[in-house]
VEXTI-195875 format. One record per residue (C-alpha): residue in one letter; y, z, x. Coordinates in steps of 0.5 Angstrom, whole numbers. Layout:
<nodes>
(node "A" (Y Z X))
...
</nodes>
This chain:
<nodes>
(node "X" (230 191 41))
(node "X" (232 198 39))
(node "X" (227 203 41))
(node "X" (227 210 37))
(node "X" (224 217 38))
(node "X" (227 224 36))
(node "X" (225 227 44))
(node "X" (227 222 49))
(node "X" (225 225 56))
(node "X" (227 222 62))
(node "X" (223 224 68))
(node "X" (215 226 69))
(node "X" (215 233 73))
(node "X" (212 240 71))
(node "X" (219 240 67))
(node "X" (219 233 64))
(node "X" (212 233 62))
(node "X" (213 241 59))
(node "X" (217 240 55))
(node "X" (214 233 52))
(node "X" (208 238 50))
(node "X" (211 242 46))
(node "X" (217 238 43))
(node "X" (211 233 41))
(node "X" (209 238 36))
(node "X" (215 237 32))
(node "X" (216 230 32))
(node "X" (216 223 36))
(node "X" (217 223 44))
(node "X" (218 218 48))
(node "X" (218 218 55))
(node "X" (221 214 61))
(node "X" (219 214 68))
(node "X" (221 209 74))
(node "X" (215 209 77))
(node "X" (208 211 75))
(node "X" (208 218 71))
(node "X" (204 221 77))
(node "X" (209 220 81))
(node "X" (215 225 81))
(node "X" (218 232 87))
(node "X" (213 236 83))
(node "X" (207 232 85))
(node "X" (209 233 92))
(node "X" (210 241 92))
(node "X" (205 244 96))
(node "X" (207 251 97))
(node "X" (206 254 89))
(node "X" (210 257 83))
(node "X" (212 264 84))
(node "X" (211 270 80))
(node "X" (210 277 80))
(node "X" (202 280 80))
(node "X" (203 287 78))
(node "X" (197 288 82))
(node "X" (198 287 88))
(node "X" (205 291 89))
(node "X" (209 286 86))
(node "X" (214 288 80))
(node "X" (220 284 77))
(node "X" (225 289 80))
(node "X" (223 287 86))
(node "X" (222 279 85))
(node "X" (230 279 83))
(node "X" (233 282 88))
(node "X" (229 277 93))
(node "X" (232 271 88))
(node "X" (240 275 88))
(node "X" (239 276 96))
(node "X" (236 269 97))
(node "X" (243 266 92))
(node "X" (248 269 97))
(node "X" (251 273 91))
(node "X" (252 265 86))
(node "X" (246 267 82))
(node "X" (247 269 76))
(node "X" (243 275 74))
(node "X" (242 274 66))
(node "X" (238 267 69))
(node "X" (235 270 74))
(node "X" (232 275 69))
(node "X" (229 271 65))
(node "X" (226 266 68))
(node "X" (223 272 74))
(node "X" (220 276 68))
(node "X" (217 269 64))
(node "X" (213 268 70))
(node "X" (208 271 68))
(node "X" (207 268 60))
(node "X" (208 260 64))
(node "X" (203 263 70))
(node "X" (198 264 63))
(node "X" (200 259 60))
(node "X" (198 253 65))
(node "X" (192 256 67))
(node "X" (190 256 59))
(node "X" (192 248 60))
(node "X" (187 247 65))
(node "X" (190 249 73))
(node "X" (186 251 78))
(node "X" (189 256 82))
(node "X" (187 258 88))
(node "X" (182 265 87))
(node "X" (179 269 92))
(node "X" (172 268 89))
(node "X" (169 266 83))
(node "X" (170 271 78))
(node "X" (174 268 73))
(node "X" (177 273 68))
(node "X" (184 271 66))
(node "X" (187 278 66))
(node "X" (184 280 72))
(node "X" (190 277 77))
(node "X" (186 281 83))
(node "X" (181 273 84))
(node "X" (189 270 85))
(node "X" (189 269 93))
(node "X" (197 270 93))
(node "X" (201 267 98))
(node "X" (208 269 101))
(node "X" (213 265 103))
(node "X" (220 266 107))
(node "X" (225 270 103))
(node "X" (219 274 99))
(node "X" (218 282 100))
(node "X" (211 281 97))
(node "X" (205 276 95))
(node "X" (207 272 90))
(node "X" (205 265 91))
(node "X" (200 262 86))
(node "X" (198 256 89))
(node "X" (192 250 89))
(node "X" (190 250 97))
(node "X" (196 247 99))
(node "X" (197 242 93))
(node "X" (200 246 88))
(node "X" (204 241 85))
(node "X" (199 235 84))
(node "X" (194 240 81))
(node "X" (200 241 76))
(node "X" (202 234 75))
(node "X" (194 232 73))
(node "X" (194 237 69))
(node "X" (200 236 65))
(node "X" (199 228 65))
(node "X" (192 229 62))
(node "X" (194 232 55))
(node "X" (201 228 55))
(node "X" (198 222 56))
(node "X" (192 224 50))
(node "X" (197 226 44))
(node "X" (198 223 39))
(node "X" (206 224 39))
(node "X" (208 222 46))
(node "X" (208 215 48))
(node "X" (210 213 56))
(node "X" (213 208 59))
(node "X" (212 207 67))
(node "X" (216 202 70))
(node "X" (222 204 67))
(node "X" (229 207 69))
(node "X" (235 209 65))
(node "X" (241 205 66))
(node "X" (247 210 62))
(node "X" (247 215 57))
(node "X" (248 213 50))
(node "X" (254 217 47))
(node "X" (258 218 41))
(node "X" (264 221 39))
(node "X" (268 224 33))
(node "X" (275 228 33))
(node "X" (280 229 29))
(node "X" (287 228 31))
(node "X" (293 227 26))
(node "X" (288 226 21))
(node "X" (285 220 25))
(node "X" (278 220 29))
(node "X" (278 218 35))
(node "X" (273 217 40))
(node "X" (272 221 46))
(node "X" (266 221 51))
(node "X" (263 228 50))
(node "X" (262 230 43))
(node "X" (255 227 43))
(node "X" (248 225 46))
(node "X" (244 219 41))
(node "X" (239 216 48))
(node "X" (240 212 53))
(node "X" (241 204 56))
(node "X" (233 203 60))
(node "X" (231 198 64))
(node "X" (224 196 64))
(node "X" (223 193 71))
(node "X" (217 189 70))
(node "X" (220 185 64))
(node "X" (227 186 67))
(node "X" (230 186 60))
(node "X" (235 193 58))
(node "X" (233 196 52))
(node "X" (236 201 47))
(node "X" (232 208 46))
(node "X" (236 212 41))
(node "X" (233 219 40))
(node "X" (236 225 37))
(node "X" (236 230 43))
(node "X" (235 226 50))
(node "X" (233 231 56))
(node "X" (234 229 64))
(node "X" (229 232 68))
(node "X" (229 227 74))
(node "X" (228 232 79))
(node "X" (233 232 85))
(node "X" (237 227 90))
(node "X" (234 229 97))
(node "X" (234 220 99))
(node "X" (242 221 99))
(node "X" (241 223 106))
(node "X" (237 219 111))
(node "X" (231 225 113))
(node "X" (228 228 107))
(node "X" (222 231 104))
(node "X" (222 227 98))
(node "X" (220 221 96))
(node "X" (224 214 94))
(node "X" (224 217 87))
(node "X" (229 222 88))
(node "X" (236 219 87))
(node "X" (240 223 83))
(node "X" (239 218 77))
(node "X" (240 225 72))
(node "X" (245 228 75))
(node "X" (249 221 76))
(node "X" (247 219 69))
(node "X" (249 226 66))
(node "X" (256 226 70))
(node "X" (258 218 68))
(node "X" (258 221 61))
(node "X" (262 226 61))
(node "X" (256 233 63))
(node "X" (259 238 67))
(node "X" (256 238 74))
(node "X" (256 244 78))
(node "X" (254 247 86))
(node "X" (253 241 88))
(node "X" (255 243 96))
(node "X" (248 247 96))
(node "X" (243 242 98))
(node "X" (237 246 102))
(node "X" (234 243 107))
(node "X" (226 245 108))
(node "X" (225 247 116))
(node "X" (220 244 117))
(node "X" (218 237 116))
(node "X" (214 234 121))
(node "X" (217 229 125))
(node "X" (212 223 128))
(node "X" (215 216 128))
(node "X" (209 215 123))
(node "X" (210 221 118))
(node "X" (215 219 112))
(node "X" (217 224 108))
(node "X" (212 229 109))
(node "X" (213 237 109))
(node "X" (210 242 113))
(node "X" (210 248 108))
(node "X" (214 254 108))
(node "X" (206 257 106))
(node "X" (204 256 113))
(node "X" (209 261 116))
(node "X" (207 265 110))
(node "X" (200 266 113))
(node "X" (204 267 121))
(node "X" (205 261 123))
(node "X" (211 262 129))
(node "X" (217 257 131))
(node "X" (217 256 138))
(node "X" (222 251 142))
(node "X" (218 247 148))
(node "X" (217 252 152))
(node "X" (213 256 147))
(node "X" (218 261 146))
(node "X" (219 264 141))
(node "X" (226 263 137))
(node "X" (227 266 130))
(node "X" (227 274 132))
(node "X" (234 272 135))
(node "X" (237 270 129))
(node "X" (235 274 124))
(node "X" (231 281 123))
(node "X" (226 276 119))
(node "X" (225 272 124))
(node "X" (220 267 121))
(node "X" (219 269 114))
(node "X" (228 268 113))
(node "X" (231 265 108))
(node "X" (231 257 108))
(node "X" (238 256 110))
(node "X" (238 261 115))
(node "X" (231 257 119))
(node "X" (234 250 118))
(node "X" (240 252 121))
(node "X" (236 256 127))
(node "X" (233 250 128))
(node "X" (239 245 128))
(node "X" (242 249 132))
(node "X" (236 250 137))
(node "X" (236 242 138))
(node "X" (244 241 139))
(node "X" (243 246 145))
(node "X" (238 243 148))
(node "X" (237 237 146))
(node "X" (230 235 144))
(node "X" (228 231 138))
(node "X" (224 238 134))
(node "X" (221 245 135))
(node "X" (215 246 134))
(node "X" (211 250 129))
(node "X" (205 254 131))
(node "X" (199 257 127))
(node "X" (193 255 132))
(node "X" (192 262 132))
(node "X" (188 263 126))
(node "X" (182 261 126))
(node "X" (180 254 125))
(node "X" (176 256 118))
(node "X" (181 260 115))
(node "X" (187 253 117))
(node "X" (182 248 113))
(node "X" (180 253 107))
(node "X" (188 255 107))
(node "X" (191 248 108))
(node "X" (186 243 107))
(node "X" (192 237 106))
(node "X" (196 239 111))
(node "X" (190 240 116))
(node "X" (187 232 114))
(node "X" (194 229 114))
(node "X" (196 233 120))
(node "X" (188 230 124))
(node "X" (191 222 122))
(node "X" (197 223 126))
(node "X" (194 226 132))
(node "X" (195 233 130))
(node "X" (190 238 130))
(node "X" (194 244 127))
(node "X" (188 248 128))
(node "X" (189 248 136))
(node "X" (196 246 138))
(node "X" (203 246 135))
(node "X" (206 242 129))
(node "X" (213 237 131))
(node "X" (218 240 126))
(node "X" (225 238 124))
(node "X" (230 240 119))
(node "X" (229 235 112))
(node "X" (234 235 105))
(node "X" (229 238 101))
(node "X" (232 241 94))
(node "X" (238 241 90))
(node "X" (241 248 88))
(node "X" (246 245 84))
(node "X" (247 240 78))
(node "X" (248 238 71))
(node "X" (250 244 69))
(node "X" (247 248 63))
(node "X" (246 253 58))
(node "X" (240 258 58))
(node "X" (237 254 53))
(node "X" (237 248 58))
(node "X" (243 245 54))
(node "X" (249 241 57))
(node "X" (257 241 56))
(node "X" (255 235 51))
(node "X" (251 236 43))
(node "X" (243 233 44))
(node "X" (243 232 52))
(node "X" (239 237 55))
(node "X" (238 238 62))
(node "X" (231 242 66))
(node "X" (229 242 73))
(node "X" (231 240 79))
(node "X" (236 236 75))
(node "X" (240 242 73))
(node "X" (244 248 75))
(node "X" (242 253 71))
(node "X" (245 259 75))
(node "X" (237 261 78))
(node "X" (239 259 85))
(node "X" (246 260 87))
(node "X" (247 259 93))
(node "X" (240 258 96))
(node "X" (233 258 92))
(node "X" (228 262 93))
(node "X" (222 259 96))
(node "X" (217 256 90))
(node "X" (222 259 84))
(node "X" (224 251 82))
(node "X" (216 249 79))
(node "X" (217 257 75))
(node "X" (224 254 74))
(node "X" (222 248 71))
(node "X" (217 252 67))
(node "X" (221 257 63))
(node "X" (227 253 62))
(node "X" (222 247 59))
(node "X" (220 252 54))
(node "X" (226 254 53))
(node "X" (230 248 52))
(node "X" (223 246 47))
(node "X" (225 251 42))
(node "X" (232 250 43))
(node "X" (231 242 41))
(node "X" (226 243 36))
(node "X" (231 248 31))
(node "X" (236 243 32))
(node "X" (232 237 31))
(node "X" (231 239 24))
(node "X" (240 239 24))
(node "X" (240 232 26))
(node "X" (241 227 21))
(node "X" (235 223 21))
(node "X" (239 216 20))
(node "X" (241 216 28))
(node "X" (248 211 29))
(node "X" (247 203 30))
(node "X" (247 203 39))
(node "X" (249 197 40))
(node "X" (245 192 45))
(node "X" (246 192 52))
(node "X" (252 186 54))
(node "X" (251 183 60))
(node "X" (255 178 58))
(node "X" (257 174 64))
(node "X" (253 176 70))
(node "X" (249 173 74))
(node "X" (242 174 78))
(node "X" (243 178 84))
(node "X" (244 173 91))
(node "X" (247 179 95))
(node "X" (241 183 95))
(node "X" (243 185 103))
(node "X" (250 189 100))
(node "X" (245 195 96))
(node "X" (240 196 102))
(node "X" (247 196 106))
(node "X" (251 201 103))
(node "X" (245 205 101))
(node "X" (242 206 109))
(node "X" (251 207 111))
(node "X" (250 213 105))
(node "X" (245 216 107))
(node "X" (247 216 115))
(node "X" (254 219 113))
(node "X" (251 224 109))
(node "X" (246 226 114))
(node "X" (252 225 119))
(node "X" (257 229 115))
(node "X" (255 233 110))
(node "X" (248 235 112))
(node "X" (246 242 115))
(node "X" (253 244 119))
(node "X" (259 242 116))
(node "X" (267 242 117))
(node "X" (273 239 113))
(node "X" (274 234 119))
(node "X" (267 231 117))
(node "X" (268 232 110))
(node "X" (274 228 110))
(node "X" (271 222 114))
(node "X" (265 222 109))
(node "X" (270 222 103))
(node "X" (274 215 106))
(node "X" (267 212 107))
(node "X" (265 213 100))
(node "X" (271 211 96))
(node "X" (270 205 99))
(node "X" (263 203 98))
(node "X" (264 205 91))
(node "X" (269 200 90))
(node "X" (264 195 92))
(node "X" (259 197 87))
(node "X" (263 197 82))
(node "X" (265 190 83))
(node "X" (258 189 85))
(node "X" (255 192 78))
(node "X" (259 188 73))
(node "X" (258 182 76))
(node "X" (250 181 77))
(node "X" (244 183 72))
(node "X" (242 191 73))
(node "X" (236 191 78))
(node "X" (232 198 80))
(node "X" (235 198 87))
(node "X" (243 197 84))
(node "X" (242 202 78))
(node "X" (239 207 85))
(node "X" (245 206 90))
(node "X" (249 207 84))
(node "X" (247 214 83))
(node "X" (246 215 90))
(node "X" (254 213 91))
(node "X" (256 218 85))
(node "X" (251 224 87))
(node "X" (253 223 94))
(node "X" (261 223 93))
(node "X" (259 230 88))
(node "X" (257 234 94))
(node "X" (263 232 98))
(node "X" (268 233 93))
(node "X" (264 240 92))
(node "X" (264 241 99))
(node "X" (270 240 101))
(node "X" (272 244 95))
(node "X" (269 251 99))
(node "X" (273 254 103))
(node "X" (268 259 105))
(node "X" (261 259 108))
(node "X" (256 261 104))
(node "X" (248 260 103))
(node "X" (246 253 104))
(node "X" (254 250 105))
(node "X" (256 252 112))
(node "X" (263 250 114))
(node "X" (265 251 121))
(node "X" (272 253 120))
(node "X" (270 257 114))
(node "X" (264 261 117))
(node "X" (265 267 113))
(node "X" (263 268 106))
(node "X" (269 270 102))
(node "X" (267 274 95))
(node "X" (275 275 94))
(node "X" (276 268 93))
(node "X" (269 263 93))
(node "X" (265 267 89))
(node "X" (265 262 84))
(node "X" (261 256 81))
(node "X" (263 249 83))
(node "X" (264 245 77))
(node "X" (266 238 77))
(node "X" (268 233 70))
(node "X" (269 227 70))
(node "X" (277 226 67))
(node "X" (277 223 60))
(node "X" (281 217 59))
(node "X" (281 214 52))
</nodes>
């Protein structure tokens, strides 16, 4: 059965969603989501969306050198100005839509950004934070799920995840047409888990908004969701990947035997939370002059560094000085969380380790959220627009997310008026001689090796003799996937280690690509970065053969 929409959206956090409301004034959107659509990275987000507030000393100037320093000189200053000067418009925005940041009293004038109780986070020069206590993201989330799910235009469909991309071509040659794999996006293979049937979604554009891919390493901060689908699915149809050697990991994650990928956010060391080791001494100062209000990479690494040397199991991070009052207020979530392992943040210090966190790089694009391929789109987490470089500034992803869903919308609507409204047939899925699954140990094999691999070899420190190593392991389980996919039916898990395999061998590839040390990739035989030869994007295609 052939499902048609003239936006597909495949994804449902702030950028997803986003854009579907704005599309759907122009046409039919259709939305595919693998879970329920609350369930995506931006639910999780607790730190907030940075923007600059002119009234508390801030200026764009300042917010774009703060981006350029944290990217280690990859970001790319046209992106960087766009999105740092439309924070302010998608800030109003949102709170139009119904978000309730978090204020300083009740006064509730939407051109009086004074009520905003701004927060900072590592990497900021000022207060620029707007966030909802500590659960920004879910605040976000419900919103935009309210008026998604209420227009007439948009029609969700939970329990469904995108298998490949749908793909036409035209090219002449010799004065013959040929087919190649890049010409043109026209929807997506979906399957829907609860009937476990494959169906056609055709559409004019098609957008990939499937957040990250932080469940290729074995300690993540995201949830089970995150497995690279968008960008897997995007570079198997012939988009161009880039920077994918850049995958942040958040410092502080807690670390309890029961605490599955829970955050500690980057927020409490902006309202003067310390890093201590088990002594209780203080650690960061040494390492840099921001000691714990530095960049991401450079705590993460701090961290990783302290426990190699003395071999305990976490840091800690402290914040029992404040008040107890202040800490419920400010960190309502992390407070009751912390209380049901045991924790009382309020009065002792919190065990913390590194976590893979965030995707700096991916399906490359325009400043219009377009790919390499005419239709397809790409927003979010999903994409490498040029914004992070090397290192994301804390909470610039959620104002990402927001100014290149508007973008990409006006983009999309002026070209959907172009496309021929008689979409090409899609032919239905074949699964012409496969079986049902009886070797359901091979997916939970590969997917743990993967991740511990990663962890192992490609995570935090790096060196091309872990590289190497990390290369051999995933050109052999990539084999066995293979072999495996075309002979069963297609599962949720088997379409996951799939994506997860692709995704995983596109940051090594890109890793041992870099000859240098740079933001969020560090290479113990490259320590230095290396503006002369590496100040570059990495970009990845997959070769065409036809």
């Amino acid at each position: 059965m052939e499902y048609k929409a003239d936006f597909l959206v495949i994804g449902t956090g702030i950028a997803g969603l986003s854009f579907a409301l704005k599309t759907a004034k122009y046409g039919k959107v259709a939305i595919v989501t693998k879970k329920n659509i609350m369930e995506s990275n931006t639910s999780l987000a607790q730190g907030g969306i940075a923007t600059v507030c002119k009234s508390s000393g801030d200026s764009f100037e300042l917010h774009i050198q703060d981006t350029l320093a944290s990217g280690d000189g990859l970001c790319n200053p046209k992106t960087v100005e766009i999105v740092v000067n439309g924070g302010p418009k998608h800030i109003r925005e949102l709170i139009e839509l119904g978000v309730k940041f978090s204020r300083k009293d009740d006064i509730n004038p939407l051109d009086n950004n004074e009520v905003f109780d701004l927060g900072r986070e590592g990497g900021h020069s000022r207060k620029r934070i707007f966030h909802s206590h500590d659960m920004t993201g879910m605040e976000i989330e419900k919103v935009l799920t309210d008026h998604v799910k209420n227009h007439k235009n948009i029609r969700i469909y939970e329990n469904h995840i995108a298998v490949d991309l749908i793909t036409y071509s035209t090219r002449l040659k010799r004065g013959s047409i040929i087919t190649t794999h890049e010409d043109y996006c026209c929807g997506a293979y979906v399957l829907d888990i609860n009937q476990k049937k494959v169906k056609t979604f055709s559409a004019g554009i098609t957008l990939l908004a499937t957040g990250g891919a932080g469940k290729a390493y074995l300690y993540t901060s995201n949830p089970d969701i995150a497995t690279g689908d968008g960008i897997a699915m995007g570079y198997r149809a012939g988009a161009a990947v880039a920077n994918l050697e850049f995958v942040q990991f958040h410092p502080t994650c807690l670390y309890h035997p029961q605490a599955k990928n829970f955050l500690i956010s980057e927020a409490v060391r902006g309202e003067g939370g310390v890093l201590i080791d088990d002594s209780g001494k203080r650690f960061m100062p040494k390492y840099d002059k921001n000691a714990d209000l530095a960049c991401r990479d450079v705590v993460a690494r701090a961290i990783d560094n302290e426990l190699k040397t003395s071999g305990s199991d976490s840091v800690y991070l402290d914040i029992s000085h404040k008040k107890s009052s202040f800490i419920k207020k400010r960190f309502p979530n992390l407070d009751k969380k912390c209380l049901t392992f045991g924790i009382d943040m309020a009065k002792e210090p919190i065990p913390v380790v590194p976590a893979a966190h965030y995707m700096c790089g991916g399906v490359l694009t325009d400043i219009h959220g377009r790919t390499n391929i005419n239709r397809l789109y790409a927003i979010g987490e999903t994409a490498c627009t040029g914004l992070h470089g090397a290192n994301r500034l804390a909470s610039n992803s959620l104002l990402e997310a927001a100014v290149f869903a508007d973008k990409a919308a006006k983009q999309a609507t002026l070209e959907i008026k172009n496309i021929n409204a008689s979409i090409p047939t899609t032919p239905n899925w074949d699964e012409t001689g496969t079986t049902d699954s009886d070797e359901v140990i091979m997916v939970t094999h590969n997917w743990d090796e993967i991740r511990r691999f990663m962890w192992n070899y490609v995570g935090i420190v790096r060196s091309d003799k872990r590289l190497e190593r990390a290369q051999r392991r995933i050109e052999i389980i990539q084999k066995e996937i293979k072999e495996y996919y075309w002979g069963f039916k297609v599962t949720s898990d088997l379409i996951e280690l799939r994506n997860i395999a692709v995704t995983a061998e596109l940051i090594i590839k890109c890793a041992a690509f870099r000859k240098e040390s740079r933001g969020l990739h560090y290479n113990i035989k490259y320590k230095q970065r290396d503006d002369k030869f590496w100040r570059k994007d990495t970009v990845l295609r997959k070769p065409y053969i036809g």
